[in-house]
C-alpha positions in Angstrom: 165.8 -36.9 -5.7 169.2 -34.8 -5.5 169.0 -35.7 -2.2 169.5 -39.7 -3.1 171.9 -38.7 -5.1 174.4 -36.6 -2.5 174.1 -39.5 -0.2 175.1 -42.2 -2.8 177.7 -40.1 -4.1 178.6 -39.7 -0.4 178.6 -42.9 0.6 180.6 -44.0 -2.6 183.4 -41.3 -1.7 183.8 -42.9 1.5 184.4 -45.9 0.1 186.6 -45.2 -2.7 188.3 -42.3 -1.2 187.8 -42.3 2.9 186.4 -40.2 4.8 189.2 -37.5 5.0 189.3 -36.9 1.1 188.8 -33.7 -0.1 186.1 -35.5 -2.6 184.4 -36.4 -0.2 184.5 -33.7 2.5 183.2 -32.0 -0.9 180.2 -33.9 -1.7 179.4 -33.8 1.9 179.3 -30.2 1.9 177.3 -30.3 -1.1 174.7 -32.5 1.1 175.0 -30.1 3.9 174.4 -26.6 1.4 171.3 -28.8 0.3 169.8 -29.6 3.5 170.3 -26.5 4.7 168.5 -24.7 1.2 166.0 -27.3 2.4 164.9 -25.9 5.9 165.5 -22.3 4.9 162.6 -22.9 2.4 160.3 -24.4 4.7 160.9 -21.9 6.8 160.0 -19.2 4.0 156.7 -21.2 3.4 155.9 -21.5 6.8 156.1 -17.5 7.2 154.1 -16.8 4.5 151.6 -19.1 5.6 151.4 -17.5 9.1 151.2 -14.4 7.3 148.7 -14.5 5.3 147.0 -16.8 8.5 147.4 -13.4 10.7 146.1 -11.3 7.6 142.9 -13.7 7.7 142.5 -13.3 11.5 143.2 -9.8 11.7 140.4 -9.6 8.9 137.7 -11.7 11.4 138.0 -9.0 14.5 
């Protein structure tokens, strides 16, 4: 949902203001930070899945 809301506000910005406006350089940055919180989540999730995957394994042998 934030996410619909950074690229309106975006796209809105580039309209009003251009693309060169510190606005909207802002809200892209705001985008980017979000994005990037994004994938470093997933990639938290996805290590603590394989963990506890490799616990599970190591528990079969």
């Amino acid at each position: 949902m934030s996410e619909a809301l950074f690229l309106q506000a975006l796209e809105i910005c580039q309209q009003v203001f251009g693309v060169n406006h510190p606005n909207t350089i802002s809200v892209k940055q705001n985008l980017e930070n979000l994005e990037a919180q994004k994938s470093d989540s997933r990639k938290v999730k996805n290590n603590t899945n394989n963990s506890w995957w490799e616990k599970f394994l190591g528990l079969l042998k």
